[in-house]
Backbone as JSON Lines, residues from 0, in Angstrom:
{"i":0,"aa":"X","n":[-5.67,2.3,-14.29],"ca":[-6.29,2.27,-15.6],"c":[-6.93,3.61,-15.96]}
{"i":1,"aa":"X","n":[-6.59,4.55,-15.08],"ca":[-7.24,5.86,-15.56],"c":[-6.82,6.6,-16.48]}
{"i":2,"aa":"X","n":[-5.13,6.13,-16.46],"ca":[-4.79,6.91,-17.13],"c":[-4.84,6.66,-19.19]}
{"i":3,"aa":"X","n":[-5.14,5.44,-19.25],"ca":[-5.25,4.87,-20.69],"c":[-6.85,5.56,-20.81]}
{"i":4,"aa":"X","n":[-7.8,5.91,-19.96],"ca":[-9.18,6.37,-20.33],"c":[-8.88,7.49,-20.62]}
{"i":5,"aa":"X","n":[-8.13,8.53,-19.99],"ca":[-8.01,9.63,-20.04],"c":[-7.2,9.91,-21.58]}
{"i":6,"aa":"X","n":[-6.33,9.25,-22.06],"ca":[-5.69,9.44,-23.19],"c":[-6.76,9.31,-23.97]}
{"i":7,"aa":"X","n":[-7.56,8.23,-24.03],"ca":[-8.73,7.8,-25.02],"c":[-9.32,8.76,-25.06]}
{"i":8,"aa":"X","n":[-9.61,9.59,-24.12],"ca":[-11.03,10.65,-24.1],"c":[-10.08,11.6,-24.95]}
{"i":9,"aa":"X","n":[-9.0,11.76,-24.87],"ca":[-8.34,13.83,-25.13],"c":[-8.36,13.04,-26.63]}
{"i":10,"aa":"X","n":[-7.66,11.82,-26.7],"ca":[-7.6,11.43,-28.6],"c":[-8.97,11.52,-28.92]}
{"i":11,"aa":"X","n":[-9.96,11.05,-28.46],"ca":[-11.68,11.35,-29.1],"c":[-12.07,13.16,-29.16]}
{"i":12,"aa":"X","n":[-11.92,14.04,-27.93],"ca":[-11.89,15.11,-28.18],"c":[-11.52,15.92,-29.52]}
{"i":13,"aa":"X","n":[-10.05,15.54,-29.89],"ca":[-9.19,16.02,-30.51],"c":[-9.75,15.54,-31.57]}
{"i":14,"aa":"X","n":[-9.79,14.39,-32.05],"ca":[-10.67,13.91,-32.93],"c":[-12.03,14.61,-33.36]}
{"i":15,"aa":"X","n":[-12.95,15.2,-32.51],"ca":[-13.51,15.7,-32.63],"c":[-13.5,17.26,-33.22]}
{"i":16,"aa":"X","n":[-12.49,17.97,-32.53],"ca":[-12.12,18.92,-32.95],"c":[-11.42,19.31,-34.12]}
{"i":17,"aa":"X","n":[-11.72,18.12,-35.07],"ca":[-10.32,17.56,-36.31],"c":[-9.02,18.24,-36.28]}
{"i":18,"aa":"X","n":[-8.65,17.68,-35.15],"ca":[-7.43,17.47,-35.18],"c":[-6.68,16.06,-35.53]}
{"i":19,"aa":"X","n":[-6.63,15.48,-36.87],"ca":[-6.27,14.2,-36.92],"c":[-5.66,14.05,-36.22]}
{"i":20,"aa":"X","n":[-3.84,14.46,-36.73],"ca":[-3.01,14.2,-36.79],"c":[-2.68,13.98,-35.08]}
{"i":21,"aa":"X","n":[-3.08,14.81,-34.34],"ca":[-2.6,14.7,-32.64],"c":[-3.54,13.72,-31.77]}
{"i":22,"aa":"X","n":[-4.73,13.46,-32.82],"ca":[-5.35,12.64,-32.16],"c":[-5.0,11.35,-32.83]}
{"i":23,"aa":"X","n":[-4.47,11.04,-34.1],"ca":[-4.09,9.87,-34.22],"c":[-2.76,9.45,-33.47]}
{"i":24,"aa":"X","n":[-1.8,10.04,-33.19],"ca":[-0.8,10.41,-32.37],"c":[-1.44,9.85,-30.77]}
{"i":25,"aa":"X","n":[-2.15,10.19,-30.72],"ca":[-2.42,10.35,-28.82],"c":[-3.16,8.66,-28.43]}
{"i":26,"aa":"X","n":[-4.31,8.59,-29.68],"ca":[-5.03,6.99,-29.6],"c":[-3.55,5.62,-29.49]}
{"i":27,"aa":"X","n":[-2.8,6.12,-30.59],"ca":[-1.55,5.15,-30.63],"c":[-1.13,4.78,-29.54]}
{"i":28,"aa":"X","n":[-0.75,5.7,-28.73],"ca":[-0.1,6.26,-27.0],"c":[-0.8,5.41,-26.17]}
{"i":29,"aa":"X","n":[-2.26,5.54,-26.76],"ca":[-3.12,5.08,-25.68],"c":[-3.21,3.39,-25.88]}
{"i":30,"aa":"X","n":[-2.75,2.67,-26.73],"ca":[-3.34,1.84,-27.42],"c":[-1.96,0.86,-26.52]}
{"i":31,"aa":"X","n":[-1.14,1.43,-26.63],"ca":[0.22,1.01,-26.25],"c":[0.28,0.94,-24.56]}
{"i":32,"aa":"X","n":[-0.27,2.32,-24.04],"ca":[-0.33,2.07,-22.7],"c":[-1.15,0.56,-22.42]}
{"i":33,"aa":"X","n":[-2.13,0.71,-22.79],"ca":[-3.16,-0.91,-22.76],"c":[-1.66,-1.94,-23.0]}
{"i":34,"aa":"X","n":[-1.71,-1.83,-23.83],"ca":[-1.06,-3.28,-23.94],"c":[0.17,-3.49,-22.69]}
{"i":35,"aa":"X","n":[0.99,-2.15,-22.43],"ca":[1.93,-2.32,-21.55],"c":[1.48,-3.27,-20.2]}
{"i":36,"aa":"X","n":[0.2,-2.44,-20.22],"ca":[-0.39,-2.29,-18.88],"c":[-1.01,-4.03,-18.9]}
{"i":37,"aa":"X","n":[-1.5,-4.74,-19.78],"ca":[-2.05,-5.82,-19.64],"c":[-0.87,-6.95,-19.78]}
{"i":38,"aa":"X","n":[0.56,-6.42,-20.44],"ca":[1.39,-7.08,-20.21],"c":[1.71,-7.36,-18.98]}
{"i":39,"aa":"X","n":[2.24,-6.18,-18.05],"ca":[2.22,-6.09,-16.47],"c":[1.89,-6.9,-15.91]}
{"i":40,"aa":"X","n":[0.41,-6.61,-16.17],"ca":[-0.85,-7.75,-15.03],"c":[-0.95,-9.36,-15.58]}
{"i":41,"aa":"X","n":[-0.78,-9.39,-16.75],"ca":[-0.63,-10.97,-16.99],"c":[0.23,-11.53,-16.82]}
{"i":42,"aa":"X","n":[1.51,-10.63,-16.85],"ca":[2.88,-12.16,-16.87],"c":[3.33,-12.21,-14.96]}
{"i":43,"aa":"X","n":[2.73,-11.14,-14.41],"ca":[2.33,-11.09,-13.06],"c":[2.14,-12.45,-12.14]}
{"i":44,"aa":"X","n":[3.02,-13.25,-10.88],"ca":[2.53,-14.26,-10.78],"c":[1.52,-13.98,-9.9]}
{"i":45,"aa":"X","n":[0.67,-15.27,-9.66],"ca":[-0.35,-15.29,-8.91],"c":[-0.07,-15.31,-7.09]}
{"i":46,"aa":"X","n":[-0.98,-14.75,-6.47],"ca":[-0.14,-15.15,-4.78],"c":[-1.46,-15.85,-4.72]}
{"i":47,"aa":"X","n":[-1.83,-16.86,-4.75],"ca":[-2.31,-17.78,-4.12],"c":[-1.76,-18.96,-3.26]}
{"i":48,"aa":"X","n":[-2.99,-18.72,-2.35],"ca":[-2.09,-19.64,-1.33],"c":[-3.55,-20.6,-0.83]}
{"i":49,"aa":"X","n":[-2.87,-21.79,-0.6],"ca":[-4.21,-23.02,-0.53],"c":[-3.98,-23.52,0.72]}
């Protein structure tokens, strides 16, 4: 998960630095990694064992 923080931070930077356009660009990226990433882990089965 570091790597979706790390996108978040350079799109807020960039943002900061008004750079819209690369930071609206980069948040998108980031927004998408999340979701990939929570797709992953949810459809993921469980190893439980009883």
């Amino acid at each position: 998960m570091a790597l979706p923080f790390f996108t978040f931070a350079l799109a807020f930077w960039l943002g900061w630095k008004n750079r819209r356009k690369p930071a609206i660009i980069l948040f998108s990226i980031s927004l998408l990694l999340i979701l990939l990433l929570a797709k992953l882990h949810i459809t993921n089965a469980l190893n439980l064992q009883f």
